[in-house]
C-alpha positions in Angstrom: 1.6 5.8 24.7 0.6 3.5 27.2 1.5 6.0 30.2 -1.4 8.3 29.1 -3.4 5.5 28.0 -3.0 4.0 31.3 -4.2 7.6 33.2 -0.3 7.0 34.9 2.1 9.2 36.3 5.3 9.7 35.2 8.8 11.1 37.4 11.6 12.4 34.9 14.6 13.8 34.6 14.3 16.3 32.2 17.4 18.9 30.7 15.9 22.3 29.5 17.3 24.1 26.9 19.5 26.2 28.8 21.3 22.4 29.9 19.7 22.7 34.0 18.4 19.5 34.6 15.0 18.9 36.7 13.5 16.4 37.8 9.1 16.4 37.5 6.1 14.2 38.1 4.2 14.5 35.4 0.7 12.8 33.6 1.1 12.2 30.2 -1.7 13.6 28.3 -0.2 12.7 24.4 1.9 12.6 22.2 2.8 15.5 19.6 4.7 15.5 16.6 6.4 18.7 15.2 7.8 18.9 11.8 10.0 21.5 9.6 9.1 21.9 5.7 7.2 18.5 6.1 10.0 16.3 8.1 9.4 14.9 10.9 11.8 16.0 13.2 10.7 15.9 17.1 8.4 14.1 19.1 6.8 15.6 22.4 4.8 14.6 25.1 1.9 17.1 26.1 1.7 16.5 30.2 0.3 17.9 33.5 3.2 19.2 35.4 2.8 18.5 39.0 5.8 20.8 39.5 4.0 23.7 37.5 1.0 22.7 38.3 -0.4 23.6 34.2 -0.2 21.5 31.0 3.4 21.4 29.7 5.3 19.9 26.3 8.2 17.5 27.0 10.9 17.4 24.0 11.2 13.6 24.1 14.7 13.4 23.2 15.6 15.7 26.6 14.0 13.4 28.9 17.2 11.6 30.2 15.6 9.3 32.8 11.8 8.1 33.1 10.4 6.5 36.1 6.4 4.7 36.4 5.1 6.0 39.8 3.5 3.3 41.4 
């Protein structure tokens, strides 16, 4: 919370699905909660993707490495 709070930028290293890992600088925007027959299940961060240059959603648990760009 306090990255987007804070307007701060973010580098990760981030595994997609397919198990490639990338690394992104990214502005968290918020947080998101998905759920599945009402459990909470997953927890996402809603970004700007400087790498993509768009909004993106993060799966929290595949972010392996988070780093405050100063």
């Amino acid at each position: 919370n306090w990255a987007y709070q804070n307007n701060e930028k973010l580098e990760i290293t981030y595994k997609k699905f397919n198990g490639e890992t990338t690394k992104r600088i990214i502005q968290p925007l918020s947080t998101v909660y998905k759920d599945k027959l009402g459990e909470f299940t997953e927890e996402y961060i809603q970004a700007y993707c400087y790498l993509r240059h768009e909004e993106r959603t993060f799966r929290f648990d595949r972010i392996k490495q988070i780093e405050k760009i100063v």
